[in-house]
N, C-alpha and C positions, 0 to 999 in steps of 0.2 A: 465226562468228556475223556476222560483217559481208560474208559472202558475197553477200546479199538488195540489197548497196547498187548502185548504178550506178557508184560513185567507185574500187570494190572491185579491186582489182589485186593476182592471189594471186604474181604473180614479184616483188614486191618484199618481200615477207614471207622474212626469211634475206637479203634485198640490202640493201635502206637502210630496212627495221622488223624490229624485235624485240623478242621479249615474253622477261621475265627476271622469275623469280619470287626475292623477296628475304625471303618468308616463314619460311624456316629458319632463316635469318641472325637475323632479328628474334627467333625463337621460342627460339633456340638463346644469341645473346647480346647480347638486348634491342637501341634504339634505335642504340647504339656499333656493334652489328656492322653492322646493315643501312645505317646511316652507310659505314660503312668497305667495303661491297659496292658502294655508291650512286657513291662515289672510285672504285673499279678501274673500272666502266663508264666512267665520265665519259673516265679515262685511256684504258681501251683503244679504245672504240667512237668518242668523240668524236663524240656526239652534239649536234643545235641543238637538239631536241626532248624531252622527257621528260615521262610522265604516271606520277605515283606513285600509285596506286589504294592504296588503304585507310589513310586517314590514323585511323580511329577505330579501327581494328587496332593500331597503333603506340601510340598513346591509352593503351589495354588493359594495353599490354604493359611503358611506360613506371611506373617507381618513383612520380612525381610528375610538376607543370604543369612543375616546371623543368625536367627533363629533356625534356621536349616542347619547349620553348624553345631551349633547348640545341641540342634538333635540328635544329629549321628555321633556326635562326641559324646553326649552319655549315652544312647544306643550301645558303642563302644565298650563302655563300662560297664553296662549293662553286662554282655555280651562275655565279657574275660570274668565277671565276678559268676558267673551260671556256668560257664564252659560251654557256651552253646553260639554254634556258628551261625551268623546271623548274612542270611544275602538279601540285597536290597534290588529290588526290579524296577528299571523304568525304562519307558518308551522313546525316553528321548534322546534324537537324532543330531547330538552336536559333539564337537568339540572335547575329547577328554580333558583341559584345560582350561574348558572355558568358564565350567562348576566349582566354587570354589571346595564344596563339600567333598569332589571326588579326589584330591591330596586328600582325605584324609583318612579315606578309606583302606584297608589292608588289601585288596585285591580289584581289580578294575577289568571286566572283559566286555569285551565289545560283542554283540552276537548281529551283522548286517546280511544283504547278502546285492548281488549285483546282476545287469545282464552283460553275458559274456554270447554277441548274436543275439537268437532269441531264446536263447535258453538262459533260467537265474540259477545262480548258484549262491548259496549258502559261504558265510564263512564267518568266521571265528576269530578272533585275538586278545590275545592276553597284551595288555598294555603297561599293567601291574601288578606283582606281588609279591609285597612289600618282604624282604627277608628269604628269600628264593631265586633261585634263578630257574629260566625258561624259556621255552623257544620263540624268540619273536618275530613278528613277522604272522601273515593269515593263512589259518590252515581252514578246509573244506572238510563242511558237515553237511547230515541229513537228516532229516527225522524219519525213521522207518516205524513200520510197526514191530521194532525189539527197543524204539529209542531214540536219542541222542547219539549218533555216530558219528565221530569225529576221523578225519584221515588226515592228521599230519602231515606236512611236506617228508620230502625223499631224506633230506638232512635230517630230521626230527628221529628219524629211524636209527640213521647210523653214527650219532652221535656221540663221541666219546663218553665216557665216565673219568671223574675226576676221584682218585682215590682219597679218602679221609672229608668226603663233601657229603658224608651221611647226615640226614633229619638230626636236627637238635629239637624238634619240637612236635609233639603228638600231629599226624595228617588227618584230615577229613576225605575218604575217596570218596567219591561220588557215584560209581559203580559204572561209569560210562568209561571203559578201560584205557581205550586211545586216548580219551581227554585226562584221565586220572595220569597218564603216564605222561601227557607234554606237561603238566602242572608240577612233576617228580614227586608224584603218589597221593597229592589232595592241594586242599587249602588246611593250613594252619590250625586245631582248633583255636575255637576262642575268637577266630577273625573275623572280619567286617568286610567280605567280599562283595564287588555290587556289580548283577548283570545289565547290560546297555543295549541294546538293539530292540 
């Protein structure tokens, strides 16, 4: 599917990317196993990256809210003992406070998008992350075939710099440059960012 991109490079696929499906583990023995699937990768791959797609799957499959806690709380652990930034994707259209699991996450963005007439636009918001500051408020994106293109508001642009407000802590960029630059240069390693739209 991501063959249409410009960025698309099929010899790293099996070299430094890998897609691993943890749906059995999960369906077979709930949040615990696909936890304990989510460990062996970390172990053998030793991965900086990770994108867990279907966190409302898990949701599903989970007893209770605790047990969803449970999980991204050693997720978490997971996550700082590897150095490996972990994001979590889900589909669902609610409420950033109404999850008890997404306080607990290190990074929270929204990806929706709206009609403005008949035309949709795209947009974006960082709602949190945790230990950073950033521009709040929704900036407009696209997906083109170079990408993820983010277009910051007019403010985002001319925003002061605070001197002595440098990184105390390794960044993750993301390579998508307007979005690495409202974020002030990544996510956190080691974080627990999770996207929502």
């Amino acid at each position: 599917h991501l063959g249409g991109f410009s960025f698309f490079r099929p010899e790293l696929i099996g070299d430094t990317l890998f897609y691993f499906s943890g749906y059995n583990e999960l369906d077979q023995r709930g949040p615990s196993g696909l936890l304990e699937f989510i460990r062996r990768l970390l172990h053998d791959q030793r991965p900086s990256l990770v994108m867990l797609d279907g966190m409302a799957t898990l949701e599903a499959h989970a007893g209770s809210e605790l047990e969803v806690k449970r999980f991204v709380h050693q997720l978490q652990v997971l996550a700082a003992g590897y150095g490996c930034t972990i994001f979590l994707i889900t589909h669902a259209e609610i409420e950033a406070h109404s999850q008890p699991e997404y306080t607990m996450v290190d990074g929270l963005l929204r990806l929706f998008y709206r009609l403005v007439g008949s035309r949709a636009v795209r947009e974006l918001q960082v709602l949190k992350l945790r230990g950073s500051d950033f521009i709040e408020g929704t900036h407009v994106y696209e997906i083109t075939a170079d990408g993820l293109m983010v277009y910051p508001r007019l403010e985002a642009r001319v925003a002061p710099t605070i001197p002595g407000r440098e990184a105390i802590v390794e960044r993750l960029a993301l390579g998508v440059p307007q979005f690495d630059a409202m974020v002030r240069g990544g996510f956190p390693a080691g974080s627990t960012p999770m996207l929502m739209g």
